[in-house]
C-alpha positions in Angstrom: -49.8 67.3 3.7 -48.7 66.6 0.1 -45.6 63.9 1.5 -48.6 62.3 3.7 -50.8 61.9 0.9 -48.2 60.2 -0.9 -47.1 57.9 2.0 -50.8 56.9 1.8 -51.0 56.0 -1.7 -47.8 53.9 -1.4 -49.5 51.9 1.7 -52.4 51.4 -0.1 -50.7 49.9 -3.6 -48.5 47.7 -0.9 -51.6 46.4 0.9 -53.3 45.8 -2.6 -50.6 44.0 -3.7 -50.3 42.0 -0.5 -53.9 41.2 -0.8 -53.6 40.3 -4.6 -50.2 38.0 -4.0 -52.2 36.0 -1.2 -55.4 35.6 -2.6 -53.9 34.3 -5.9 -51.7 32.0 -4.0 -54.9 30.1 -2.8 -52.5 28.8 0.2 -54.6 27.5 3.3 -52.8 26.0 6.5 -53.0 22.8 5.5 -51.4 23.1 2.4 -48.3 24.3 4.1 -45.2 21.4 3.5 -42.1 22.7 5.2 -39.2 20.9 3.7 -38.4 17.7 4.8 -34.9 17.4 6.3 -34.5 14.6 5.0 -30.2 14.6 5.2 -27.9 16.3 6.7 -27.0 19.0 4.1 -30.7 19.7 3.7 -31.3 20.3 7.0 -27.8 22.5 6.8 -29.0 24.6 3.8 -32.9 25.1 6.0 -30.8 26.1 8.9 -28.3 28.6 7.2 -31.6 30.0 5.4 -32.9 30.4 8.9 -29.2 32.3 10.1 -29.4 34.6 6.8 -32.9 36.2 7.5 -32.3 36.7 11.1 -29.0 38.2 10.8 -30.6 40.1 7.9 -26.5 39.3 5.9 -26.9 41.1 2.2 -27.3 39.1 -0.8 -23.2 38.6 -1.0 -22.2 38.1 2.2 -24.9 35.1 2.0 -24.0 33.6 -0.9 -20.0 33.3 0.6 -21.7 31.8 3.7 -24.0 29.7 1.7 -21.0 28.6 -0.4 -18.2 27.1 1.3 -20.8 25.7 4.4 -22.6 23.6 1.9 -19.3 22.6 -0.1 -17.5 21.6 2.9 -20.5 19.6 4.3 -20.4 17.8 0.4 -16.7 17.4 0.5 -17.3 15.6 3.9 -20.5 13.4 2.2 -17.6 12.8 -0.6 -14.5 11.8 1.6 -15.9 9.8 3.9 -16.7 6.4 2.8 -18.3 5.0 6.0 -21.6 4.6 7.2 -22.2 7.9 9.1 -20.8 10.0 6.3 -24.1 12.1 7.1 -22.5 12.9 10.3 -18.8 14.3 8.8 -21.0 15.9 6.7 -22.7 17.4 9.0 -19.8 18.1 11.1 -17.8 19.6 7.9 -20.6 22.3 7.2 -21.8 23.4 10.5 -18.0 23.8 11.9 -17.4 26.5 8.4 -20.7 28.2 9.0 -19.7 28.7 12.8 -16.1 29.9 11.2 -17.4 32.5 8.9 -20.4 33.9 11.2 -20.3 33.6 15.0 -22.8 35.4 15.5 -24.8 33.9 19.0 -27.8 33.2 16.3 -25.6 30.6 14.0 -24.0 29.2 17.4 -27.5 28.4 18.9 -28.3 26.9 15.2 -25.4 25.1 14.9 -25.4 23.4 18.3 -29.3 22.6 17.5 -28.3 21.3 13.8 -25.4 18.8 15.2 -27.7 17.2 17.6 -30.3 16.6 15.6 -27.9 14.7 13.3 -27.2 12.5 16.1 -23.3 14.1 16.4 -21.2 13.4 19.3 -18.3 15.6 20.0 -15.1 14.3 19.7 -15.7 11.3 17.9 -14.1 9.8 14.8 -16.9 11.4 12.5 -16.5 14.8 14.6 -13.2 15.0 14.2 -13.0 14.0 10.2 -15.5 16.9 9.6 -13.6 19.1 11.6 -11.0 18.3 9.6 -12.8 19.1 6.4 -13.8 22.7 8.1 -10.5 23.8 8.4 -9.6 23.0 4.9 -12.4 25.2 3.6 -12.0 27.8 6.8 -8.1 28.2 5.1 -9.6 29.4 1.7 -12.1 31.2 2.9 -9.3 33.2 5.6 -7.6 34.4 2.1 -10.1 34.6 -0.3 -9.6 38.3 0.4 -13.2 39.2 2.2 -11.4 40.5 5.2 -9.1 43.1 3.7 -10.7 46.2 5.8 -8.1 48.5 4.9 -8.0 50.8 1.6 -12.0 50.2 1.2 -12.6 49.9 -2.3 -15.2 52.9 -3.8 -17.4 52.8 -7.0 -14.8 55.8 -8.3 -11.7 53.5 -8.1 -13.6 50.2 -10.2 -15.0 52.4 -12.8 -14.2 51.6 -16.2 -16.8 53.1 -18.7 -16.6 56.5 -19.9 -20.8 57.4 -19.7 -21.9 60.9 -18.8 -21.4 61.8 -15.0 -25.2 61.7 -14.8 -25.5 58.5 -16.1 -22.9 57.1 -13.1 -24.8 55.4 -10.0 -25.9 57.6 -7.3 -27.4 56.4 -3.6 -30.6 55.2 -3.9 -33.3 55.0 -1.1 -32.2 55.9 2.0 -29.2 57.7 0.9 -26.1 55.6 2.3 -23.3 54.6 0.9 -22.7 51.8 -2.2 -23.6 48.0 -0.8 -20.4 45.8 -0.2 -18.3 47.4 -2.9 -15.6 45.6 -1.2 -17.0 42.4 -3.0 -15.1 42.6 -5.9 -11.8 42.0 -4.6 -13.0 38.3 -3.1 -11.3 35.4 -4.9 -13.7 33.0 -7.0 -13.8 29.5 -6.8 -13.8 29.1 -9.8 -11.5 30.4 -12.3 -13.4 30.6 -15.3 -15.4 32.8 -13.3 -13.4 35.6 -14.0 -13.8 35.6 -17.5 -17.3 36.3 -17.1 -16.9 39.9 -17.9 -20.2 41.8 -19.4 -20.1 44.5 -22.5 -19.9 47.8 -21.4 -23.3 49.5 -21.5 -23.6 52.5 -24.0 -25.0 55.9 -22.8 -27.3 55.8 -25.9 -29.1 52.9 -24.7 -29.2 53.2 -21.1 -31.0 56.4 -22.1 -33.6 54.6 -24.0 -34.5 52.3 -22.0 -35.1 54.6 -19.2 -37.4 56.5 -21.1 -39.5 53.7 -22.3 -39.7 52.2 -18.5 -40.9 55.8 -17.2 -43.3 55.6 -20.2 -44.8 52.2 -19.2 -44.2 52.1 -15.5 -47.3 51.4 -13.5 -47.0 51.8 -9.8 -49.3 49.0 -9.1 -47.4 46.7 -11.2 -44.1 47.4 -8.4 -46.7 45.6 -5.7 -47.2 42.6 -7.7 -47.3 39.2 -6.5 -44.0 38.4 -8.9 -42.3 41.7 -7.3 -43.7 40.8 -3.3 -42.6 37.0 -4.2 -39.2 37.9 -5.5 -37.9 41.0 -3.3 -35.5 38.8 -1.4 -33.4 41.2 -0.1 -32.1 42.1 3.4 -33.6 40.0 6.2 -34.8 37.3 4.1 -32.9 34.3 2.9 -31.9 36.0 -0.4 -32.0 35.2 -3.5 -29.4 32.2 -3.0 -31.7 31.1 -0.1 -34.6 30.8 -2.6 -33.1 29.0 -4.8 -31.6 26.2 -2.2 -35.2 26.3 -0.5 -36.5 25.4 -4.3 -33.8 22.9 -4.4 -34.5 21.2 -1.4 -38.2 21.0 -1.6 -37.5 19.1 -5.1 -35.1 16.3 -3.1 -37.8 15.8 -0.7 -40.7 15.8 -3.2 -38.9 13.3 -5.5 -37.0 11.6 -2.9 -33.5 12.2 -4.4 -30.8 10.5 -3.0 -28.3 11.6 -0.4 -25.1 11.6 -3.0 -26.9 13.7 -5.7 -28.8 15.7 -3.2 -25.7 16.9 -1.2 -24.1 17.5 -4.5 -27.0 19.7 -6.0 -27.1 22.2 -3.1 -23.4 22.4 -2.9 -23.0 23.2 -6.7 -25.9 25.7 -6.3 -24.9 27.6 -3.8 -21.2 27.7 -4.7 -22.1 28.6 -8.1 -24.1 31.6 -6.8 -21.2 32.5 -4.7 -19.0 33.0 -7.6 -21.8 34.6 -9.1 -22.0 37.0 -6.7 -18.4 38.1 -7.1 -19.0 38.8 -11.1 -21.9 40.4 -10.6 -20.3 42.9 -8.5 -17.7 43.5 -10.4 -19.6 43.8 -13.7 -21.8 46.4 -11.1 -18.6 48.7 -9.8 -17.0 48.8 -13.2 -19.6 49.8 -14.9 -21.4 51.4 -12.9 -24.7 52.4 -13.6 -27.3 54.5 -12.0 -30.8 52.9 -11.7 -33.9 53.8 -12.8 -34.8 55.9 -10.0 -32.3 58.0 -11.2 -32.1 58.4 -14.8 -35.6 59.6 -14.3 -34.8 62.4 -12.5 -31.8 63.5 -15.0 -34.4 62.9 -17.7 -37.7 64.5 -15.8 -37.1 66.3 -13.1 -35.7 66.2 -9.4 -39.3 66.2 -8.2 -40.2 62.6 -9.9 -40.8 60.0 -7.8 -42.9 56.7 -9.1 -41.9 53.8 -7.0 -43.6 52.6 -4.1 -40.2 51.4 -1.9 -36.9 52.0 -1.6 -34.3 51.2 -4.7 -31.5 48.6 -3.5 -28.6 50.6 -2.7 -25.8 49.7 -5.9 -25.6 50.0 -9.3 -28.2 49.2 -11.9 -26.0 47.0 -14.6 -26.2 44.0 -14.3 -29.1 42.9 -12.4 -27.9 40.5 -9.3 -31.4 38.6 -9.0 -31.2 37.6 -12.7 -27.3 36.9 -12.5 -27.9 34.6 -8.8 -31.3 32.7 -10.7 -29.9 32.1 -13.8 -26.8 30.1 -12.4 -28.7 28.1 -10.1 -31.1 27.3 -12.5 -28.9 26.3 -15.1 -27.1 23.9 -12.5 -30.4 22.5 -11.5 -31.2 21.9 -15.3 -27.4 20.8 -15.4 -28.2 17.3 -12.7 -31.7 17.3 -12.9 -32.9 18.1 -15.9 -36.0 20.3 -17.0 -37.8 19.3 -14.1 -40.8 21.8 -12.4 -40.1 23.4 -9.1 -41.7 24.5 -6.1 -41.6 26.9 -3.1 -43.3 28.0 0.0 -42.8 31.3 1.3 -43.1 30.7 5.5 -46.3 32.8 7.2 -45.6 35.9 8.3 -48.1 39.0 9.6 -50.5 39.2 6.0 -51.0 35.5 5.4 -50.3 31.9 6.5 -47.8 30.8 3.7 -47.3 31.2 -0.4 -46.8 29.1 -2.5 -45.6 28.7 -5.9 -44.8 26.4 -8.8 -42.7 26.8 -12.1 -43.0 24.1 -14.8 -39.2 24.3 -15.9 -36.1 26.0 -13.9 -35.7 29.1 -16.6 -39.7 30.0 -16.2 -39.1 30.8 -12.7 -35.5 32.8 -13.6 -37.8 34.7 -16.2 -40.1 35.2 -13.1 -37.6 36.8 -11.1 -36.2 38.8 -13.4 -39.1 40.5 -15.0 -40.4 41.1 -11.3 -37.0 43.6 -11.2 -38.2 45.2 -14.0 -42.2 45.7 -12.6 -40.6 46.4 -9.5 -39.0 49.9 -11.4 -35.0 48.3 -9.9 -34.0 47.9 -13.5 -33.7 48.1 -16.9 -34.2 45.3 -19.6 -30.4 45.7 -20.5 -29.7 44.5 -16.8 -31.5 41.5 -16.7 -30.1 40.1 -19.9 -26.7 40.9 -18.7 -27.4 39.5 -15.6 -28.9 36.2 -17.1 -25.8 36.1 -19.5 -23.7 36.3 -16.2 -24.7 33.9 -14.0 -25.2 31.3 -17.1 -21.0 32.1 -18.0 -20.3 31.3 -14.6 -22.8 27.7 -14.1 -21.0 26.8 -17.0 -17.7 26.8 -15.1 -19.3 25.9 -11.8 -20.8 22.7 -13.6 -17.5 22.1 -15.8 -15.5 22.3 -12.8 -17.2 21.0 -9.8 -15.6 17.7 -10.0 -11.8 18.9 -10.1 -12.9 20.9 -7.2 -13.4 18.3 -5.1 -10.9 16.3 -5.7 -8.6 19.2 -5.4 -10.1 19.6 -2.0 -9.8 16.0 -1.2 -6.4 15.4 -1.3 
């Protein structure tokens, strides 16, 4: 009786904060604007979104598919110089998506993408994208996301001495760490790897616990900035948000093919690199969450948040480490322009929408949504900011060597 009473509370502080999110986002039909695939690496990005939410791929696993589909659909834009560069760019980054997932769902996309950018098989452009594909497909074969044997653990990567009770333990539903395996996949980027975080002290971690339990509020986990921002499993991830963002700006301010195809590639292969750091900051550090500190601190019995905790370590936060270095490319080739996005209808509501006046408001957004939510602690969202910005800086630094590396 007690666990059904508590199962009721939790579905009535979800459908408050459903109701809350959708009637602050004042969204009727027919102010729904899908984005406008305007070229062919917009339309790419849409349609990999669509892949990533269907396939339900975790946060890293999407950002490597994000990465090299949209950098080897730029590097096609880039290298060819004729007049239906949109189709070797199209070419280029549906032939690598199809090479790292192929999956019936991205085949079916794929075949539906290439047609509507008017590409016919076998032709000159087909076969100069293709090209391009299998440059990118022979880094991505070695970048070492297939090594299945000796799977890496949290007890092999851990390099800080905290309290055993202060090490991460499974979260949620219990299984086992998510895509520990991560770390060992090459960056693009080799300044990347020098994006290494301070190791968290057991003294702090402590504190900061204790002062979350202190302030926690279970309807603050159901916001609209936590419901907005969850962008987890089965959506398009935080990397799809960000590219969705991205590509609502080109077709709002009618940016032009070359800096659009550019903007999305730098994004997403800056989150892909991203994604490597911040799991390697995670396993070596290791840190349990919230949900669990709480217990060593009050009790086995405590149990405050309204969902399950995502399933691997606390330190750094990965939604602060993927916004803040798509953000900071955005600010990089755009300036410190406002940004929009539209969340598509689902069950509770036709659409919602959103709008941040500068790139950083909606990182601080997303970040202190993680913290409402009860995921993390202050500590990780700084270090996750601080993450992602060390690796745009290397992302936007070398982007240009990068492709003309890739081009010869």
């Amino acid at each position: 009786m007690k666990k059904f009473s508590s199962i009721l509370i939790i579905f009535v502080l979800i459908a408050t904060g459903f109701a809350f999110a959708f009637k602050s986002s004042n969204t009727s039909e027919a102010e729904i604007y899908p984005v406008k695939r305007v070229y062919a690496t917009v339309d790419l990005a849409a349609t990999l979104m669509d892949c990533v939410g269907v396939m339900r791929l975790a946060p890293t696993d999407a950002s490597r598919f994000y990465g090299y589909s949209l950098l080897a659909s730029d590097l096609g834009y880039n290298k060819s110089k004729g007049e239906n560069r949109q189709q070797v760019s199209a070419v280029a980054g549906a032939l690598t998506a199809l090479g790292l997932v192929q999956a019936p769902k991205v085949k079916r996309e794929m075949r539906a993408f290439l047609e509507r950018q008017l590409v016919v098989v076998g032709d000159k452009n087909y076969n100069e994208g293709k090209a391009i594909s299998e440059k990118i497909l022979a880094i991505a074969n070695f970048d070492g996301y297939n090594v299945k044997q000796n799977r890496v653990t949290p007890e092999i990567l851990i390099k800080t001495p905290l309290p055993q009770d202060y090490y991460w333990a499974p979260t949620g539903t219990g299984d086992g760490p998510l895509d520990p395996q991560f770390v060992r996949v090459t960056p693009l980027f080799l300044s990347s790897t020098k994006c290494i975080l301070p190791e968290p002290k057991a003294e702090d971690i402590r504190r900061e616990a204790e002062e979350l339990f202190s302030s926690f509020n279970p309807e603050d986990a159901v916001g609209k900035d936590v419901l907005w921002w969850l962008a987890g499993t089965g959506t398009a991830t935080p990397t799809g948000y960000w590219l969705r963002m991205a590509n609502f700006y080109i077709g709002d301010n009618q940016l032009d093919a070359a800096k659009a195809s550019r903007l999305l590639a730098m994004i997403a292969v800056a989150n892909f690199d991203a994604a490597i750091q911040l799991w390697n900051n995670k396993y070596a550090y290791n840190v349990a969450r919230p949900e669990t500190m709480w217990k060593v601190l009050y009790g086995a019995s405590v149990d405050k948040l309204p969902r399950d905790t995502p399933n691997h370590p606390s330190y750094p936060s990965g939604h602060s480490g993927f916004s803040q270095s798509a953000a900071d490319v955005i600010t990089s080739e755009l300036g410190n322009v406002s940004l929009r996005d539209v969340l598509p209808p689902d069950l509770y509501a036709t659409s919602w929408k959103m709008i941040w006046s500068t790139p950083q408001d909606a990182v601080n957004e997303a970040s202190q949504s993680r913290i409402n939510s009860g995921f993390h602690y202050p500590m990780d969202i700084q270090g996750g900011q601080d993450l992602g910005a060390c690796v745009a800086k290397g992302a936007i630094a070398g982007y240009d060597d990068l492709l003309k590396e890739l081009s010869n």
